[in-house]
PDB file of N, CA, C and O in Angstrom:
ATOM      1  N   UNK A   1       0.840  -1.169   0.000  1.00  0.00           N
ATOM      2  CA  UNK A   1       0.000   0.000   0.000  1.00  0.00           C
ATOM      3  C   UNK A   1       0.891   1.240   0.000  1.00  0.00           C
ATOM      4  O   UNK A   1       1.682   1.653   0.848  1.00  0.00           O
ATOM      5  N   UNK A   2       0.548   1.699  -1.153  1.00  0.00           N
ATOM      6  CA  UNK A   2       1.586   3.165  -1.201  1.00  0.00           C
ATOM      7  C   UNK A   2       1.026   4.776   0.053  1.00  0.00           C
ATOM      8  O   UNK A   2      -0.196   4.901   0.141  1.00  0.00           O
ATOM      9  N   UNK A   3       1.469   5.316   0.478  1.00  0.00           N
ATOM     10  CA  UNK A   3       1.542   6.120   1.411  1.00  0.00           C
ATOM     11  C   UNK A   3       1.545   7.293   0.576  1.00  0.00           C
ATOM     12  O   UNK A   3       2.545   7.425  -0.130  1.00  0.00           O
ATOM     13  N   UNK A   4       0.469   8.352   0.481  1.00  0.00           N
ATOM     14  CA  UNK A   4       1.381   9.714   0.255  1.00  0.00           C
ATOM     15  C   UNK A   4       1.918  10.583   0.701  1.00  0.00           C
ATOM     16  O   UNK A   4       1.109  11.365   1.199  1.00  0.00           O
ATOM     17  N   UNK A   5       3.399  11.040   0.847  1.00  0.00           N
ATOM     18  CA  UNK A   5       4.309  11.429   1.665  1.00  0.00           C
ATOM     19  C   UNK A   5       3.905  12.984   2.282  1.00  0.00           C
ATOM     20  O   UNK A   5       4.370  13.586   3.249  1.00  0.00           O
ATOM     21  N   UNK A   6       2.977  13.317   1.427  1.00  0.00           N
ATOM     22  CA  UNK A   6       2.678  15.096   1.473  1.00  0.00           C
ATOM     23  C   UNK A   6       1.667  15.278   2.668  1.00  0.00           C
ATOM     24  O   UNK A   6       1.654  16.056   3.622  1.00  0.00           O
ATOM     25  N   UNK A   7       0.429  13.791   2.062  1.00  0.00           N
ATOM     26  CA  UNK A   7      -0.612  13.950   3.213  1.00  0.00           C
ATOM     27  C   UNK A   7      -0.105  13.730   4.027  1.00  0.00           C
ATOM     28  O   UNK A   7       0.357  14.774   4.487  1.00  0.00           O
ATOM     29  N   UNK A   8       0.266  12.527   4.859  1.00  0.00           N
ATOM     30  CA  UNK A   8       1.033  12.087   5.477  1.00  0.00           C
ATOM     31  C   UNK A   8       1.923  12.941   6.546  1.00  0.00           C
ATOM     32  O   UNK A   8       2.339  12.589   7.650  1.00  0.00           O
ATOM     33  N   UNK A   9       2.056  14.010   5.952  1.00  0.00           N
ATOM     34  CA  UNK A   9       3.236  15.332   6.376  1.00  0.00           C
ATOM     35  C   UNK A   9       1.594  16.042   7.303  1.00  0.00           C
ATOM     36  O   UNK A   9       1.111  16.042   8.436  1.00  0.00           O
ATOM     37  N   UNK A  10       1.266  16.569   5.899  1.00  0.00           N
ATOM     38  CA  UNK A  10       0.102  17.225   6.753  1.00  0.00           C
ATOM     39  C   UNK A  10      -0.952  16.489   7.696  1.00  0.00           C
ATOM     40  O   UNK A  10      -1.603  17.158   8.498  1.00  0.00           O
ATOM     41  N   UNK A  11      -1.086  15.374   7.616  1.00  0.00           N
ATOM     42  CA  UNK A  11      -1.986  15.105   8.726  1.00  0.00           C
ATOM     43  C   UNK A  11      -1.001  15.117  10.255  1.00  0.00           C
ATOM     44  O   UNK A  11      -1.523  15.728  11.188  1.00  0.00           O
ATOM     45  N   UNK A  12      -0.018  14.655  10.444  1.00  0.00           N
ATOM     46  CA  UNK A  12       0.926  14.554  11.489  1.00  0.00           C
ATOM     47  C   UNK A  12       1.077  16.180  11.813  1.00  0.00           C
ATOM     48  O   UNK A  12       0.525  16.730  12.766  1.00  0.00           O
ATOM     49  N   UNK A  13       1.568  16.564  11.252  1.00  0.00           N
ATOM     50  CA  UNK A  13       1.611  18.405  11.196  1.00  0.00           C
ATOM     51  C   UNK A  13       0.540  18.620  11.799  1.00  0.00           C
ATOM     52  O   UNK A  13       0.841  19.046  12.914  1.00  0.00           O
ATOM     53  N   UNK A  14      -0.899  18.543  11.644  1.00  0.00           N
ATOM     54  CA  UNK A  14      -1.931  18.924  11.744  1.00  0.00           C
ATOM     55  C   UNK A  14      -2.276  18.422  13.217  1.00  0.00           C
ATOM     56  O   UNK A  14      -2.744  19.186  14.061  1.00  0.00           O
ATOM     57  N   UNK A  15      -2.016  17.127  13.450  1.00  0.00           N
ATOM     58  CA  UNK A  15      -2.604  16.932  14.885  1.00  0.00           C
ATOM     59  C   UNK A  15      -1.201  17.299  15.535  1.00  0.00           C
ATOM     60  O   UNK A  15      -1.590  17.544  16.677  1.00  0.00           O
ATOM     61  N   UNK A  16       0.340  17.522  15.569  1.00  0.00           N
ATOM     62  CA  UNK A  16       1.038  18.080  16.638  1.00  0.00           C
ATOM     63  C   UNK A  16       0.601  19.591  16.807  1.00  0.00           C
ATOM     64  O   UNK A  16       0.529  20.235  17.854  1.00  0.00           O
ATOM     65  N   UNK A  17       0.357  19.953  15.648  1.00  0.00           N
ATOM     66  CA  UNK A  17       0.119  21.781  15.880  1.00  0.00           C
ATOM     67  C   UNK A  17      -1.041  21.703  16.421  1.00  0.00           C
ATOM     68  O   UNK A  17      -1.329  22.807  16.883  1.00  0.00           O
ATOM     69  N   UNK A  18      -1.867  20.930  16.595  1.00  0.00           N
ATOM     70  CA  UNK A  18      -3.501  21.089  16.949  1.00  0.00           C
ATOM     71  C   UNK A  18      -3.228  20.732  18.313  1.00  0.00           C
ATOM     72  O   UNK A  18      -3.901  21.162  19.250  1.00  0.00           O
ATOM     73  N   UNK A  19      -2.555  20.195  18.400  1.00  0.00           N
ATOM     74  CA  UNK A  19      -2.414  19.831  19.863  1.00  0.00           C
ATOM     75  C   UNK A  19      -1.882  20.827  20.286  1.00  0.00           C
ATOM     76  O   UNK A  19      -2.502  21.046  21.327  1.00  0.00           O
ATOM     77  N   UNK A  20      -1.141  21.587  20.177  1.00  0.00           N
ATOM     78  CA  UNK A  20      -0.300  22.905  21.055  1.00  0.00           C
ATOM     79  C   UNK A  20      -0.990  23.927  20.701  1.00  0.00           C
ATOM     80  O   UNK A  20      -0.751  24.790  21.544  1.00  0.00           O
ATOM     81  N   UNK A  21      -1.744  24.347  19.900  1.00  0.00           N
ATOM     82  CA  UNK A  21      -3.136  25.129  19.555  1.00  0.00           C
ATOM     83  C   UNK A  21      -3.935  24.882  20.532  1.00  0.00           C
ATOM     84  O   UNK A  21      -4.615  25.894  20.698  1.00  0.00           O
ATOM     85  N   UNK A  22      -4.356  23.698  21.622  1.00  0.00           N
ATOM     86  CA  UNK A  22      -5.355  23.216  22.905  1.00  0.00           C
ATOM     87  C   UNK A  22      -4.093  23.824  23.892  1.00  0.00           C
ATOM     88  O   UNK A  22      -4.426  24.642  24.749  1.00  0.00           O
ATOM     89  N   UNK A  23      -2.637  23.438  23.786  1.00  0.00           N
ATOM     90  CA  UNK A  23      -1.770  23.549  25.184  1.00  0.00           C
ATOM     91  C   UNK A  23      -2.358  25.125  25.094  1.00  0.00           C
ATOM     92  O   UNK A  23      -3.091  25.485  26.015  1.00  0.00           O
ATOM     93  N   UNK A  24      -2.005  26.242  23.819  1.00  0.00           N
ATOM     94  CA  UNK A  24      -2.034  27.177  24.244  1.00  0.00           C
ATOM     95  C   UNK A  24      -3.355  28.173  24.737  1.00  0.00           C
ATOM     96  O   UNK A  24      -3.359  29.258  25.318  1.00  0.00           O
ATOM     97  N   UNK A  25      -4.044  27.634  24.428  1.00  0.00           N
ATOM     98  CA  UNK A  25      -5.369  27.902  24.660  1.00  0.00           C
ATOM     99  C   UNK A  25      -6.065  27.847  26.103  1.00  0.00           C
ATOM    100  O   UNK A  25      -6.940  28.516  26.652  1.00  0.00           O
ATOM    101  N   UNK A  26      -5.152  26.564  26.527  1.00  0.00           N
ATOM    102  CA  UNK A  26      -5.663  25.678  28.184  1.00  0.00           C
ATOM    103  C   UNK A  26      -4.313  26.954  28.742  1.00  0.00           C
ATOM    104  O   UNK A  26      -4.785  27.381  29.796  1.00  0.00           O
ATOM    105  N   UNK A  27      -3.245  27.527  28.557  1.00  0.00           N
ATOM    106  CA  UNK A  27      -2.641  28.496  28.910  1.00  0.00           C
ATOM    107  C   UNK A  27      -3.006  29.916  29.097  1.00  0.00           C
ATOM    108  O   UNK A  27      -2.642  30.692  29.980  1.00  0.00           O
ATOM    109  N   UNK A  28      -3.898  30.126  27.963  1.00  0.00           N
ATOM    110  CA  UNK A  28      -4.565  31.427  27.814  1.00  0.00           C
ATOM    111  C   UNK A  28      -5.853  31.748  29.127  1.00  0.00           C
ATOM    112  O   UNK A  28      -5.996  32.798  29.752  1.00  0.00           O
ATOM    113  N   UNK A  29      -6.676  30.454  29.257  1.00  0.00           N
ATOM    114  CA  UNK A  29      -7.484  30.452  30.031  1.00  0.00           C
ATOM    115  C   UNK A  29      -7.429  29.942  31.669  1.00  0.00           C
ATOM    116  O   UNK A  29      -8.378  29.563  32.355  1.00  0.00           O
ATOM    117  N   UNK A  30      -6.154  30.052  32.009  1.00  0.00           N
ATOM    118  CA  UNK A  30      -5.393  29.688  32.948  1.00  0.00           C
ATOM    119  C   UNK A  30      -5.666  28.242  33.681  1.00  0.00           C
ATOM    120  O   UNK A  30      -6.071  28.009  34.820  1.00  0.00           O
ATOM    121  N   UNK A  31      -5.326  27.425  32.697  1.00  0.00           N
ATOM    122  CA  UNK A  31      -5.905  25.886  33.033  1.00  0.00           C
ATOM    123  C   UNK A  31      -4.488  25.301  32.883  1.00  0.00           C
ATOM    124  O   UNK A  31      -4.293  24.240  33.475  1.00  0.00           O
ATOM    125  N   UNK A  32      -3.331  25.905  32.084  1.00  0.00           N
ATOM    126  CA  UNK A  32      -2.287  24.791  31.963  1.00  0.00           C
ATOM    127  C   UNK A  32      -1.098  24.440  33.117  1.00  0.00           C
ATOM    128  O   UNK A  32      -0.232  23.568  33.198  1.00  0.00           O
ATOM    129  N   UNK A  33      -1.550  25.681  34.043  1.00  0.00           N
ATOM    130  CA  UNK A  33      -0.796  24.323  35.225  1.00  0.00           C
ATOM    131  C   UNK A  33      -1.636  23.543  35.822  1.00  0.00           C
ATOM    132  O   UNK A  33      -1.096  23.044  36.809  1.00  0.00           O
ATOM    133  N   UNK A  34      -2.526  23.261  35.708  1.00  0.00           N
ATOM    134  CA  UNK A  34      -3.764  22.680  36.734  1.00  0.00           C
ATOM    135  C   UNK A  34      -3.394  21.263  35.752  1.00  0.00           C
ATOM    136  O   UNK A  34      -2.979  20.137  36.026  1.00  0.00           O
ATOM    137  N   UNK A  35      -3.732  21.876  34.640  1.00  0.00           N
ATOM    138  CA  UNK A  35      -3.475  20.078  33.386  1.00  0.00           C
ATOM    139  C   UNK A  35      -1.906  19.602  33.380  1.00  0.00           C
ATOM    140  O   UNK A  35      -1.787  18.390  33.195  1.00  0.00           O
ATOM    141  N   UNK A  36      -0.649  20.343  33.551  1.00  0.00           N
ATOM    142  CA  UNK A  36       0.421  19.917  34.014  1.00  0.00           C
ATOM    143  C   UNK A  36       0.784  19.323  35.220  1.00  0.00           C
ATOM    144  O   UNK A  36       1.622  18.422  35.249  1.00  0.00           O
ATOM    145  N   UNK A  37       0.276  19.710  36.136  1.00  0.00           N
ATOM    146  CA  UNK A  37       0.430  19.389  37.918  1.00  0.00           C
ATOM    147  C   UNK A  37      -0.776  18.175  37.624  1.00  0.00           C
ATOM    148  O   UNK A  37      -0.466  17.182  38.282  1.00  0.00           O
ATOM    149  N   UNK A  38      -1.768  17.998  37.016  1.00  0.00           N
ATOM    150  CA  UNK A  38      -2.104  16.680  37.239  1.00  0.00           C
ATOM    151  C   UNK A  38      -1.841  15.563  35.950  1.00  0.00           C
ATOM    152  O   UNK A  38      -2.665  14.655  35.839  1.00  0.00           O
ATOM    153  N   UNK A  39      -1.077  15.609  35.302  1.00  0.00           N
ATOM    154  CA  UNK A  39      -0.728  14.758  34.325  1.00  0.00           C
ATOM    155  C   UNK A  39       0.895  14.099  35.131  1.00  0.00           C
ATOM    156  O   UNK A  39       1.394  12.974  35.141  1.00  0.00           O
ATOM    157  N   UNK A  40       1.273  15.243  35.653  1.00  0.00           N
ATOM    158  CA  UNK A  40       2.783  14.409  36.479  1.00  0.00           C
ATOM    159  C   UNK A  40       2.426  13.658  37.548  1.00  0.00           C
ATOM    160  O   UNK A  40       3.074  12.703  37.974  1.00  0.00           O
ATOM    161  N   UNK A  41       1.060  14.212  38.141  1.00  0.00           N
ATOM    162  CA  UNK A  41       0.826  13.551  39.499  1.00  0.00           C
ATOM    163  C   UNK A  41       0.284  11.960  39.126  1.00  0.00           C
ATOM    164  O   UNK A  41       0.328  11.016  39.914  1.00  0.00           O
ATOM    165  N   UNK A  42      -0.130  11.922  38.010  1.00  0.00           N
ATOM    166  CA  UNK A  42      -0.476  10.718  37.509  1.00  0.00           C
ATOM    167  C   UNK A  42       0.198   9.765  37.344  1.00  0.00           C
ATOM    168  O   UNK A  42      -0.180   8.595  37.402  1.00  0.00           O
ATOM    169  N   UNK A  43       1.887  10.383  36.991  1.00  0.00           N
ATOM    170  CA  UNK A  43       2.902   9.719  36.503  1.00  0.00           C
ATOM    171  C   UNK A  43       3.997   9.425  37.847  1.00  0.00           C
ATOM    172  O   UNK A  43       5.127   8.936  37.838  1.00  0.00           O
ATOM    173  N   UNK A  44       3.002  10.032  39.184  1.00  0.00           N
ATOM    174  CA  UNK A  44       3.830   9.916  40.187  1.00  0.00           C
ATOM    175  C   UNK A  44       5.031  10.607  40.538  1.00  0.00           C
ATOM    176  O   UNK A  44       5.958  10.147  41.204  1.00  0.00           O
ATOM    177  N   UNK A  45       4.924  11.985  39.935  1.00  0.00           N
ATOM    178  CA  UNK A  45       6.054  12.889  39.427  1.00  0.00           C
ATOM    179  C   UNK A  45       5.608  14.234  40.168  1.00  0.00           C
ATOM    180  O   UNK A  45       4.695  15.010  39.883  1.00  0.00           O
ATOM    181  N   UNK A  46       6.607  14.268  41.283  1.00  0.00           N
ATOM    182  CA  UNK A  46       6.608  15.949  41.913  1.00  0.00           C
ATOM    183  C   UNK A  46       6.517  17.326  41.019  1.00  0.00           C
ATOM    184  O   UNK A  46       7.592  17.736  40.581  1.00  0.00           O
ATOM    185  N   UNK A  47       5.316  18.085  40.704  1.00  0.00           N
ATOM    186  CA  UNK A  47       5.080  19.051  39.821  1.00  0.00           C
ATOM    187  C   UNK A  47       6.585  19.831  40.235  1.00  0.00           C
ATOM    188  O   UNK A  47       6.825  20.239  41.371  1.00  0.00           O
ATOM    189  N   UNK A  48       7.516  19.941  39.090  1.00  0.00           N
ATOM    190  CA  UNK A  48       8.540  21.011  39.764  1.00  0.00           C
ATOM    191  C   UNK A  48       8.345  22.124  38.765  1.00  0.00           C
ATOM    192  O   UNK A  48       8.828  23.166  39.207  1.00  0.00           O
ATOM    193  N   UNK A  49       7.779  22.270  37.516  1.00  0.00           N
ATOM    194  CA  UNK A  49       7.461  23.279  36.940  1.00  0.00           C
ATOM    195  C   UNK A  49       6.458  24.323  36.986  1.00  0.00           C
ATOM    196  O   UNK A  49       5.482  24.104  37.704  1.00  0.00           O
ATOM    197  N   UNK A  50       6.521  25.472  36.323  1.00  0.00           N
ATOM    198  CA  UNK A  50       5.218  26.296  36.495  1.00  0.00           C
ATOM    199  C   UNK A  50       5.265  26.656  34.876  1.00  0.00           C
ATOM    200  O   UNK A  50       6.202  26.436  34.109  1.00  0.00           O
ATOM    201  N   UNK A  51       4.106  27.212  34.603  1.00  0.00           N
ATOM    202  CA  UNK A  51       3.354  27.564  33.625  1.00  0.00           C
ATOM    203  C   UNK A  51       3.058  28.995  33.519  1.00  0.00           C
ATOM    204  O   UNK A  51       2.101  29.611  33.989  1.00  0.00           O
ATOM    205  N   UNK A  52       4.208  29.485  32.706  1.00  0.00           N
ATOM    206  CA  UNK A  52       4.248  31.668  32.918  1.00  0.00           C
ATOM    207  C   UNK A  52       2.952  31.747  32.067  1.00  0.00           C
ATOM    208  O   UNK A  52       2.344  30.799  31.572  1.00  0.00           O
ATOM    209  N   UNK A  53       2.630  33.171  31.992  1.00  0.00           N
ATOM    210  CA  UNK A  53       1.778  33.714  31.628  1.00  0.00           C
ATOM    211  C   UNK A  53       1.561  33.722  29.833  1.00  0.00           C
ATOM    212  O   UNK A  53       2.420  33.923  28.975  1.00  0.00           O
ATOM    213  N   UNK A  54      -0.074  33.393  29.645  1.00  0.00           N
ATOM    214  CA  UNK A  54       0.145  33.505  27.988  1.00  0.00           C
ATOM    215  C   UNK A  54       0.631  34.672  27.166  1.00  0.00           C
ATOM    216  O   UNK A  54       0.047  35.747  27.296  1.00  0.00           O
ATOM    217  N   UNK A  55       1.736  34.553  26.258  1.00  0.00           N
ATOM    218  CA  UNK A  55       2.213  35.285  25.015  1.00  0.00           C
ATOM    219  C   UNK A  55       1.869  34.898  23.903  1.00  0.00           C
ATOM    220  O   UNK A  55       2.488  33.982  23.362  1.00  0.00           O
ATOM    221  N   UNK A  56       0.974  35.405  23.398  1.00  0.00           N
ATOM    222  CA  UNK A  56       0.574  35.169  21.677  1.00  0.00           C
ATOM    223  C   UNK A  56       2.025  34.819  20.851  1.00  0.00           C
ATOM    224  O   UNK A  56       2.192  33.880  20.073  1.00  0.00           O
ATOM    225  N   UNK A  57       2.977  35.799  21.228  1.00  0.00           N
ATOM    226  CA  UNK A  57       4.321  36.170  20.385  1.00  0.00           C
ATOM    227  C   UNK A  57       5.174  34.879  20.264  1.00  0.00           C
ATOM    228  O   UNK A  57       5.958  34.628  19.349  1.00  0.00           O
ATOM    229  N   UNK A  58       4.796  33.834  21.710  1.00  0.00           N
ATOM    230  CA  UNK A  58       5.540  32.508  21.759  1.00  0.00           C
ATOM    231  C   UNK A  58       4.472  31.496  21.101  1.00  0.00           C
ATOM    232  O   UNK A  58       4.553  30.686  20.178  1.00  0.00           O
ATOM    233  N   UNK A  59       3.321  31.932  22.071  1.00  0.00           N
ATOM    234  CA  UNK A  59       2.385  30.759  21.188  1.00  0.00           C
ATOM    235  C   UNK A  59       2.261  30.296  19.838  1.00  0.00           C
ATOM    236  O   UNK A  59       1.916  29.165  19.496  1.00  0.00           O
ATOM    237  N   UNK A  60       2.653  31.524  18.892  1.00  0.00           N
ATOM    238  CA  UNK A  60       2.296  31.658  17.340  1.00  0.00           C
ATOM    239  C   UNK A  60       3.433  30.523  16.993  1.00  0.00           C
ATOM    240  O   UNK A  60       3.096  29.373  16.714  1.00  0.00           O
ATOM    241  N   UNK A  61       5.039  31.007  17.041  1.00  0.00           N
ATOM    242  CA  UNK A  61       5.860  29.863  16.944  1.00  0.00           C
ATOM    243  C   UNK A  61       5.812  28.653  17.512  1.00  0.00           C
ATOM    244  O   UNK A  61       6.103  27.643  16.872  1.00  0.00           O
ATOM    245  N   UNK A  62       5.410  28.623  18.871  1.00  0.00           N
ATOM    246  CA  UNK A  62       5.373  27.368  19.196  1.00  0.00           C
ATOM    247  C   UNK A  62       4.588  26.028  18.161  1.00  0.00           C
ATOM    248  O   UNK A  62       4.959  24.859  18.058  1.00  0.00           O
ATOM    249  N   UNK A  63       3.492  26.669  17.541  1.00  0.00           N
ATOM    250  CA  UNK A  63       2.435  26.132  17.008  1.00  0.00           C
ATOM    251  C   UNK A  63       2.863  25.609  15.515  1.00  0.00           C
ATOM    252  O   UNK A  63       2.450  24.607  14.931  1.00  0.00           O
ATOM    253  N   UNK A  64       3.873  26.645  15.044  1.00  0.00           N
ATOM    254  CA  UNK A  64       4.532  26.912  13.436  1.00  0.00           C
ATOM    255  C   UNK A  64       5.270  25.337  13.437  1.00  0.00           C
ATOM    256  O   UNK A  64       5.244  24.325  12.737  1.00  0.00           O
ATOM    257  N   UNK A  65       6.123  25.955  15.031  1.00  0.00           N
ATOM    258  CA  UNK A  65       7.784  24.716  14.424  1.00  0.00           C
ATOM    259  C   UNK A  65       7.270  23.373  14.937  1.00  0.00           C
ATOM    260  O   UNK A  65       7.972  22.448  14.529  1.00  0.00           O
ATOM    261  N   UNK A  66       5.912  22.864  15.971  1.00  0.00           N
ATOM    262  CA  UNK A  66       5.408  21.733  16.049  1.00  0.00           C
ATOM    263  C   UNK A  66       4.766  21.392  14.893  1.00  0.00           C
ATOM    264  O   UNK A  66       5.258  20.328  14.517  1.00  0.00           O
ATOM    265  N   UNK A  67       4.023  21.711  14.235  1.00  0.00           N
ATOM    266  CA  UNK A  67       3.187  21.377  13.024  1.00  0.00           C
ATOM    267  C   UNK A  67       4.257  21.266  11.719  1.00  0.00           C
ATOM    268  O   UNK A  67       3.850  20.820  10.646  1.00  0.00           O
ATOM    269  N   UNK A  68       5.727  21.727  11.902  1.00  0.00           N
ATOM    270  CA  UNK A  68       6.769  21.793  10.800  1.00  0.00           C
ATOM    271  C   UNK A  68       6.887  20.605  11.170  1.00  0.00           C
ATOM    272  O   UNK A  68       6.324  19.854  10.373  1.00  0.00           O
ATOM    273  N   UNK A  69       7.456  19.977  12.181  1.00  0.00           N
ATOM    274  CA  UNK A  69       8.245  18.834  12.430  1.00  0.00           C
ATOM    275  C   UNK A  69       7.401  17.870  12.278  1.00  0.00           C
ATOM    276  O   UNK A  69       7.546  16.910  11.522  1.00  0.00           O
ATOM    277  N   UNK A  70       6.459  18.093  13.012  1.00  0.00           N
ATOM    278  CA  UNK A  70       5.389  17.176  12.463  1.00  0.00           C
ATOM    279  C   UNK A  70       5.402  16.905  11.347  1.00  0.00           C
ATOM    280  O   UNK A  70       5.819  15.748  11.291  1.00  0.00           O
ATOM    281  N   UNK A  71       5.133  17.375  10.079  1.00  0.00           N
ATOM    282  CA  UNK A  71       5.556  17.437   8.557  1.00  0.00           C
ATOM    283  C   UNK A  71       6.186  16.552   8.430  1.00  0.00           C
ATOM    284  O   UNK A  71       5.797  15.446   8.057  1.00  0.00           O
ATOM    285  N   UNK A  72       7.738  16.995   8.831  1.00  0.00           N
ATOM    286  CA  UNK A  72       9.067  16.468   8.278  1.00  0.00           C
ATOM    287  C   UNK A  72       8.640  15.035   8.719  1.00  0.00           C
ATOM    288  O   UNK A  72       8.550  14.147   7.872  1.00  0.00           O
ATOM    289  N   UNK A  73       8.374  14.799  10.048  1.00  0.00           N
ATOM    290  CA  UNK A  73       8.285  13.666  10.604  1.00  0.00           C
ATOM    291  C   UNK A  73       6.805  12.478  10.078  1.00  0.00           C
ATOM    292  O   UNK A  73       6.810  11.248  10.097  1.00  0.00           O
ATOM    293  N   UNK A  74       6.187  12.994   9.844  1.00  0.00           N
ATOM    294  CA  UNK A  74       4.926  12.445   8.280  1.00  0.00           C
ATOM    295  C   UNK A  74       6.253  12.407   7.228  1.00  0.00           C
ATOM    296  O   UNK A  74       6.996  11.554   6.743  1.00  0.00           O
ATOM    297  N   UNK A  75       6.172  13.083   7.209  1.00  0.00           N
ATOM    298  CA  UNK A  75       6.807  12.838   5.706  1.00  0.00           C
ATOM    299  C   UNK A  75       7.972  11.794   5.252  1.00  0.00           C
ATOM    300  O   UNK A  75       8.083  11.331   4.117  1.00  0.00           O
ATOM    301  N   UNK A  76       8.844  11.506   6.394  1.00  0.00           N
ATOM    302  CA  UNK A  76       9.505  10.801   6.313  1.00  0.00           C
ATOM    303  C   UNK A  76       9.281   9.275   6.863  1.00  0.00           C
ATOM    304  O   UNK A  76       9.780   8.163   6.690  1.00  0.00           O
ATOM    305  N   UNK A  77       8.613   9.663   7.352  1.00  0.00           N
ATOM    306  CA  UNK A  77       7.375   7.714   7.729  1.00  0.00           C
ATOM    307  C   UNK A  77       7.175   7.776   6.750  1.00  0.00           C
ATOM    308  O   UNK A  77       8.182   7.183   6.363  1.00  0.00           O
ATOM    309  N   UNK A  78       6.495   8.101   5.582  1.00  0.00           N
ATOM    310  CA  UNK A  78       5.617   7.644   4.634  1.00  0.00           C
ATOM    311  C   UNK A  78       7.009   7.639   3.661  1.00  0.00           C
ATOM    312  O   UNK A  78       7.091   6.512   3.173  1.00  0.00           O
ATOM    313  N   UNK A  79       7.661   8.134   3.397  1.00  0.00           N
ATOM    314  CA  UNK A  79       8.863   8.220   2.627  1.00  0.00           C
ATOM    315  C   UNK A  79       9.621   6.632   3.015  1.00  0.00           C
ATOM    316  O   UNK A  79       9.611   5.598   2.348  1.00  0.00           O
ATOM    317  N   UNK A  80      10.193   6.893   4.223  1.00  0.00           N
ATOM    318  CA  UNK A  80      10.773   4.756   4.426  1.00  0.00           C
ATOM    319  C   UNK A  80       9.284   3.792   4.173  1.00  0.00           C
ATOM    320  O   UNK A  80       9.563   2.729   3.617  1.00  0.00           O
ATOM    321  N   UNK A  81       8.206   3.909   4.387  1.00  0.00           N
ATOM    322  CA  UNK A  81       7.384   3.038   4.177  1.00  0.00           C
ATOM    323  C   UNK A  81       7.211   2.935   2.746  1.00  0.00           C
ATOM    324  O   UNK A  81       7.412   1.753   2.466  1.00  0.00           O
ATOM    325  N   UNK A  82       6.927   3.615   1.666  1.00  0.00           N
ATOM    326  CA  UNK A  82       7.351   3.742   0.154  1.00  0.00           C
ATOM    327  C   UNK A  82       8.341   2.756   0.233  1.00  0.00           C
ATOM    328  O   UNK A  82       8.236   1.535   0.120  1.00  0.00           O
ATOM    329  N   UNK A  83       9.334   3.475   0.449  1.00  0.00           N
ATOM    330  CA  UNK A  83      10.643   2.756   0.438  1.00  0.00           C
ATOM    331  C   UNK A  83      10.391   1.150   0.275  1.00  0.00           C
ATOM    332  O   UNK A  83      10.149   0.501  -0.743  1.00  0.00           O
ATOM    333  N   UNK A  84      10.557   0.667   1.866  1.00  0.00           N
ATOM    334  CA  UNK A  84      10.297  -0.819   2.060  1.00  0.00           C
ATOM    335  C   UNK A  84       9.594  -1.522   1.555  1.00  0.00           C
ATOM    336  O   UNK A  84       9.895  -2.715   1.598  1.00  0.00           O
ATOM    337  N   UNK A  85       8.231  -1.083   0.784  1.00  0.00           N
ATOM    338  CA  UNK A  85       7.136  -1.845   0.593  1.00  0.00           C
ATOM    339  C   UNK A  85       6.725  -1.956  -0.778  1.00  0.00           C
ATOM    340  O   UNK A  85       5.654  -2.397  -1.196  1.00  0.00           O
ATOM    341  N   UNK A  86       7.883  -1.423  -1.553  1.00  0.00           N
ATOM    342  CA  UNK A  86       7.839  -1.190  -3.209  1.00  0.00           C
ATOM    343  C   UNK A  86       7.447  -2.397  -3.483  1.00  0.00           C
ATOM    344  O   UNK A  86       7.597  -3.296  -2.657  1.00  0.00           O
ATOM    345  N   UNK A  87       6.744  -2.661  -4.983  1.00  0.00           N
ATOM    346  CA  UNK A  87       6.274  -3.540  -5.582  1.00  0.00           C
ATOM    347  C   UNK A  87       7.042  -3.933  -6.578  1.00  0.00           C
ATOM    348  O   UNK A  87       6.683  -4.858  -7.306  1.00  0.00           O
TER     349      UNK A  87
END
């Protein structure tokens, strides 16, 4: 089954940036240490971090270079899977 490397890019892209599109959002509305302090406590892990105040100016990149890598990282799954599975 051939893979296409582009979608592939963009769907991965799409749910890491979508996901930090919710982190920053649960930040904006002052929920993301409450969802950090209980995701470690889950993991049995002393909260030692805090969660500064929302910046659009960080959020915007944050969102860019997760949804890039994401890409690269689609893209190159579907690129070795091509690869291996040629006919």
């Amino acid at each position: 089954m051939h893979i296409s490397a582009h979608k592939a890019g963009l769907a991965l892209g799409g749910v890491l940036g979508g996901w930090h599109v919710v982190w920053s959002f649960l930040v904006a509305i002052g929920m993301g240490q409450w969802l950090l302090d209980f995701i470690f406590r889950l993991h049995m892990i002393h909260p030692v971090y805090t969660v500064g105040p929302f910046d659009i100016a960080m959020a915007m990149p944050l969102v860019v270079v997760t949804a890039g890598i994401g890409y690269i990282f689609g893209y190159a799954f579907a690129w070795c899977w091509n690869r291996m599975h040629r006919r």
